[in-house]
C-alpha positions in Angstrom: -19.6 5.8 -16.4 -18.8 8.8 -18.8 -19.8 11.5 -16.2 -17.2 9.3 -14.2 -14.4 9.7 -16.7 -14.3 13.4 -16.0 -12.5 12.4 -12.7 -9.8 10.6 -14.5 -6.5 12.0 -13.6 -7.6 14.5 -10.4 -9.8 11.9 -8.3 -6.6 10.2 -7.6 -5.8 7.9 -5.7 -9.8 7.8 -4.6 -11.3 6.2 -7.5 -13.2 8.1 -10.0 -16.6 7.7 -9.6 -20.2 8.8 -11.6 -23.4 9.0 -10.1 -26.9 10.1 -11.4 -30.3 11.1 -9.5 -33.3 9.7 -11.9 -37.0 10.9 -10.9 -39.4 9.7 -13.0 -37.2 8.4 -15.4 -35.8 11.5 -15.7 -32.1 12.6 -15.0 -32.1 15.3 -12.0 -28.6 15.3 -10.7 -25.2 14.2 -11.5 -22.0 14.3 -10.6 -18.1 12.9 -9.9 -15.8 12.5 -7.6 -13.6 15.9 -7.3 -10.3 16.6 -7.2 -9.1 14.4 -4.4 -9.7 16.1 -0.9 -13.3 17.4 -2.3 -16.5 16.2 -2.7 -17.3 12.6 -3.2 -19.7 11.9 -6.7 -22.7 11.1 -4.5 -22.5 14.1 -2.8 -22.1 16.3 -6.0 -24.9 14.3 -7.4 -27.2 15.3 -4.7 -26.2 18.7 -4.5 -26.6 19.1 -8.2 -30.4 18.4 -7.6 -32.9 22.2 -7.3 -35.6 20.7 -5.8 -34.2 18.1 -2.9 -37.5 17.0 -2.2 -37.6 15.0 -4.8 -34.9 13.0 -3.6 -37.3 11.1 -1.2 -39.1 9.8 -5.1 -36.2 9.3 -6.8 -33.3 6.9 -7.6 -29.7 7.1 -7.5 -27.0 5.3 -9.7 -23.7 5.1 -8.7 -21.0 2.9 -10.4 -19.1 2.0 -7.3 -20.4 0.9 -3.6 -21.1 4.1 -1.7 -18.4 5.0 1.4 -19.5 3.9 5.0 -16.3 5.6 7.0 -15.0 8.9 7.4 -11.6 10.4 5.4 -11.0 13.6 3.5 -15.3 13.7 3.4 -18.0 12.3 5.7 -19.4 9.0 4.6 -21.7 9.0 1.5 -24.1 6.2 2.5 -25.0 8.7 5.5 -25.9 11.4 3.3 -28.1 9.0 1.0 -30.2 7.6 4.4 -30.6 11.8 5.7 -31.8 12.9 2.3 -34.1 9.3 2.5 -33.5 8.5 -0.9 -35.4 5.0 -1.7 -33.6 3.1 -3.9 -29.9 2.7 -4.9 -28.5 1.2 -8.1 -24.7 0.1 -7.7 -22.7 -0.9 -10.3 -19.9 -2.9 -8.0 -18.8 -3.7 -4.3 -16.0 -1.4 -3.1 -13.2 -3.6 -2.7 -11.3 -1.1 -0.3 -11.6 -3.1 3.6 -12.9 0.1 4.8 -15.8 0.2 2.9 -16.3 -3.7 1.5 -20.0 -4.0 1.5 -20.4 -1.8 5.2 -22.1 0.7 2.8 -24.5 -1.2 1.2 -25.3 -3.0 4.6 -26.2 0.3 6.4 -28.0 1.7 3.3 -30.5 -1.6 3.6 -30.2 -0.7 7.2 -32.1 2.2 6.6 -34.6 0.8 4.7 -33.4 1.7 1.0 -34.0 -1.0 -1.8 -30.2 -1.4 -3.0 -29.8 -3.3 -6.7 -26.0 -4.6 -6.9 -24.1 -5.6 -9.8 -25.9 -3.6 -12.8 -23.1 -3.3 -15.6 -20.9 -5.0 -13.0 -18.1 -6.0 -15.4 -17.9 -2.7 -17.5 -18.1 -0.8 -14.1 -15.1 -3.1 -12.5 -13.0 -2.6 -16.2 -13.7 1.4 -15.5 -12.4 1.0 -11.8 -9.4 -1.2 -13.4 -6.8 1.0 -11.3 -8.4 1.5 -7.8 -9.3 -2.5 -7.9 -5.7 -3.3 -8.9 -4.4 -1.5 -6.0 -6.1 -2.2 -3.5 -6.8 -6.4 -4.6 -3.3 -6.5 -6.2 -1.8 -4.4 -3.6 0.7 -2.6 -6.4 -0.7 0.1 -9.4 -2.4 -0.5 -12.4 0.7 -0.6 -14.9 0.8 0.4 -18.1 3.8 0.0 -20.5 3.9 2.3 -23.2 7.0 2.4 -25.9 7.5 3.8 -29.4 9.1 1.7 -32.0 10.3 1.8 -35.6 9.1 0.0 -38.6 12.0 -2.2 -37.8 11.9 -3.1 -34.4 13.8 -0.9 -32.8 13.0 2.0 -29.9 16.4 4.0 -30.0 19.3 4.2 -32.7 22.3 2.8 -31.6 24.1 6.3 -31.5 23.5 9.7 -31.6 24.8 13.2 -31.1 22.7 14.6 -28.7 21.2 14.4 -25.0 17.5 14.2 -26.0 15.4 12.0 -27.2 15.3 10.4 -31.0 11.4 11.2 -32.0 9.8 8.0 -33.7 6.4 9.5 -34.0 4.4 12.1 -34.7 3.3 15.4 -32.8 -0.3 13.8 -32.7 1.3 10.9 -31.2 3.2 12.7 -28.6 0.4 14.7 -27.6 -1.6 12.0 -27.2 1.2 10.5 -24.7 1.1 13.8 -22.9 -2.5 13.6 -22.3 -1.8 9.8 -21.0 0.9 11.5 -18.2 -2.2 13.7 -16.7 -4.6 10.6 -16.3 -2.2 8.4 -14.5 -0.8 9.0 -11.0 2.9 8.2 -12.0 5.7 7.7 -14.4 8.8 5.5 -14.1 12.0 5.4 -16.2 15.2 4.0 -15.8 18.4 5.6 -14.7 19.7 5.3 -18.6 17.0 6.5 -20.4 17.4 10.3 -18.2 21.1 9.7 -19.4 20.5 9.6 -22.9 17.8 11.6 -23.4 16.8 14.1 -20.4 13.5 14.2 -20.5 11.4 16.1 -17.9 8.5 13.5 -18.0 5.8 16.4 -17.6 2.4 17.6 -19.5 3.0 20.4 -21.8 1.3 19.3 -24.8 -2.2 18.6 -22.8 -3.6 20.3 -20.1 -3.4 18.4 -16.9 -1.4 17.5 -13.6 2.1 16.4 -14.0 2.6 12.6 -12.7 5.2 12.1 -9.8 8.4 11.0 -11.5 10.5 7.5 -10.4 13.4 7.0 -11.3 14.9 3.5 -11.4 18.4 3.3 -10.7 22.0 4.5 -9.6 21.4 8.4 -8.2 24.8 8.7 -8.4 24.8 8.8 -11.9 22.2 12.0 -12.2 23.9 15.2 -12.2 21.4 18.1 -10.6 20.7 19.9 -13.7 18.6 17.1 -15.5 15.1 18.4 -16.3 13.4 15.2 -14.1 14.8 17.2 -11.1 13.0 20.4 -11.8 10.4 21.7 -9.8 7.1 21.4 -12.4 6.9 17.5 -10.3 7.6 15.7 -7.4 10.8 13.1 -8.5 11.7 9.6 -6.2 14.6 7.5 -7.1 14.7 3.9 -6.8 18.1 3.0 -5.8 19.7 -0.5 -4.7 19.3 1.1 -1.1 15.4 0.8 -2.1 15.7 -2.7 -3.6 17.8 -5.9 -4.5 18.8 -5.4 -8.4 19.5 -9.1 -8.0 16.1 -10.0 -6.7 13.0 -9.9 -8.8 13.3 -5.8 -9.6 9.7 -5.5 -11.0 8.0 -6.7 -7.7 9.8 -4.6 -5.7 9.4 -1.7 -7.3 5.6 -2.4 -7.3 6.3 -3.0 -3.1 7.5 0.6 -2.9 4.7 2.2 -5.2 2.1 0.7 -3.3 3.9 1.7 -0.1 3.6 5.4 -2.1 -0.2 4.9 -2.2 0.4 4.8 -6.1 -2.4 3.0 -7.9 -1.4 3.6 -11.7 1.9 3.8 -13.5 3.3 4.2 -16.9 6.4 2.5 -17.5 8.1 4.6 -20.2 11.5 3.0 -20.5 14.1 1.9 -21.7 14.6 -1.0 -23.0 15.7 -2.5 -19.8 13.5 -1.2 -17.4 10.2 -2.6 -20.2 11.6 -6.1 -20.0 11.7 -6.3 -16.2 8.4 -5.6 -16.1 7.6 -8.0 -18.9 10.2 -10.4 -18.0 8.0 -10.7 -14.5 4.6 -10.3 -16.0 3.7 -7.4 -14.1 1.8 -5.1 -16.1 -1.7 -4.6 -17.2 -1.7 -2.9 -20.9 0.8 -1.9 -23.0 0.8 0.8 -25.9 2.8 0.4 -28.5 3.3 2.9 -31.1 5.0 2.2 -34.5 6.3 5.0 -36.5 7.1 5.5 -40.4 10.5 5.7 -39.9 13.8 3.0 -39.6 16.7 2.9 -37.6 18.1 -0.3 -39.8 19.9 -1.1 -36.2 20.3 -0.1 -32.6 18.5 -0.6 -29.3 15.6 -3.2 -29.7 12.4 -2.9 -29.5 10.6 -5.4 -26.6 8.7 -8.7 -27.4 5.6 -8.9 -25.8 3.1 -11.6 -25.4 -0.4 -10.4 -24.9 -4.1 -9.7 -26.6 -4.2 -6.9 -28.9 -7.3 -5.1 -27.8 -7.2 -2.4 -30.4 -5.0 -0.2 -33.1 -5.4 2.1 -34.5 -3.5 4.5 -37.2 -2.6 8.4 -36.2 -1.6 10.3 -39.3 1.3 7.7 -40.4 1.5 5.9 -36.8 0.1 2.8 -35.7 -0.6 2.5 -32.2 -1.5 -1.2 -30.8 -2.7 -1.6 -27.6 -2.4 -5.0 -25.2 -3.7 -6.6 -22.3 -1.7 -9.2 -20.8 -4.7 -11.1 -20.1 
């Protein structure tokens, strides 16, 4: 699962996964999936080996079922069956109704010895966002905030259009690094208003997200930095949805409909207490900072299992899971 983790944030949307050729109890090849369009981790895994005739001796490990239909690449479970390789460890079942166990049938098909469900549960936790998307039929969500020692995430006024920092540059960088793992990030229509933010990497290196925008278009003049050209921007917009309906769900209806399978709800207020309101999200970071605001906007209340937290210089950052 680490070699898999080097996928997170240009697999996307396919999910990100490792694989490893052992001969001998030795590692031989290993790989993950590329940038999404290129090769699958299988076939990186296999390519990665010198001598392939040791491929016919040897065993591969792969955390998620291999492919059995064609898209961007030729199935995987074809190119495990031509190279002949004998036994395949899998760490889950491919959820995806394309795939869905056709893999491993037409690997034991063939002959090969297939082991399924080795580090199952950690494998499915690593998969959390392809799972989600394609079981949940919405993104992995993920609600992140910053807040002040006394509760609040904005002051109640201030002089100018950008944002009010609560943390520190380790903790904004951090947050950067977040934007290029996941596939999107949402805000609502105020929080471009008050603050103007361009929603982008700069402090990391990494791919921008595709930015949504919740709310009345009408209200965004041209020149805000979300409509530069450094990432793709959709508004939501009460043509989009029903603002009197349950907002949350539909907004996870039109993401999915995006092919978007992970999202970081970044605000405001409003737009985090939708989400929480309907109990649609997945994890929530919550950074507290060393400062206080003494009053303004407040800061969300959220019901769910601290997981970890951790301190960053004079932050503390908390993270949940609403399970």
């Amino acid at each position: 699962m680490q070699i898999a983790k080097n996928g997170l944030g240009t697999s996307r949307p396919n999910p990100m996964v490792g694989a490893i050729v052992v001969f001998e109890g030795k590692i031989i090849g290993e790989g993950y999936t590329s940038k999404y369009g290129g090769s699958h981790a299988e076939v990186n895994a296999i390519s990665n080996v010198k001598d392939r005739s040791l491929l016919k001796k040897s065993t591969l490990y792969v955390t998620l079922e291999p492919c059995s239909h064609h898209g961007k690449t030729p199935p995987c479970s074809d190119l495990i069956v031509k190279h002949k390789i004998p036994k395949v460890i899998i760490g889950c079942v491919d959820d995806n109704p394309q795939v869905a166990g056709k893999g491993i049938a037409k690997l034991e098909a063939s002959g090969c010895d297939v082991t399924v469900g080795v580090l199952e549960k950690e494998c499915k936790t690593h998969h959390k966002r392809f799972f989600t998307y394609h079981n949940k039929k919405r993104p992995y969500i993920i609600l992140k905030w910053a807040e002040t020692k006394d509760g609040f995430i904005a002051p109640k006024t201030k002089d100018e259009q950008k944002p009010v920092w609560i943390t520190n540059t380790y903790s904004r960088q951090l947050v950067h690094k977040w934007r290029a793992e996941e596939q999107a990030i949402l805000v609502g229509t105020n929080t471009v208003i008050e603050d103007n933010p361009s929603l982008t990497v700069r402090d990391w290196s990494g791919e921008n997200p595709i930015r949504f925008v919740l709310g009345k278009s009408s209200k965004l003049k041209s020149d805000y930095q979300i409509f530069n050209k450094k990432a793709k921007t959709l508004n939501i917009t009460n043509n989009a949805i029903d603002f009197k309906g349950k907002v949350a769900k539909q907004i996870c209806d039109i993401l999915f409909q995006e092919h978007i399978n992970s999202v970081i709800i970044e605000g405001g207020a409003k737009t985090l207490k939708t989400f929480i309101d309907e109990n649609l999200w997945d994890e929530a970071r919550v950074f507290i900072g060393d400062s206080e605001f003494s009053k303004g906007v407040k800061a969300p209340i959220l019901k769910g299992k601290l997981i970890s937290e951790e301190r960053i210089i004079n932050d503390t950052l908390k993270i949940y899971n609403r399970d």
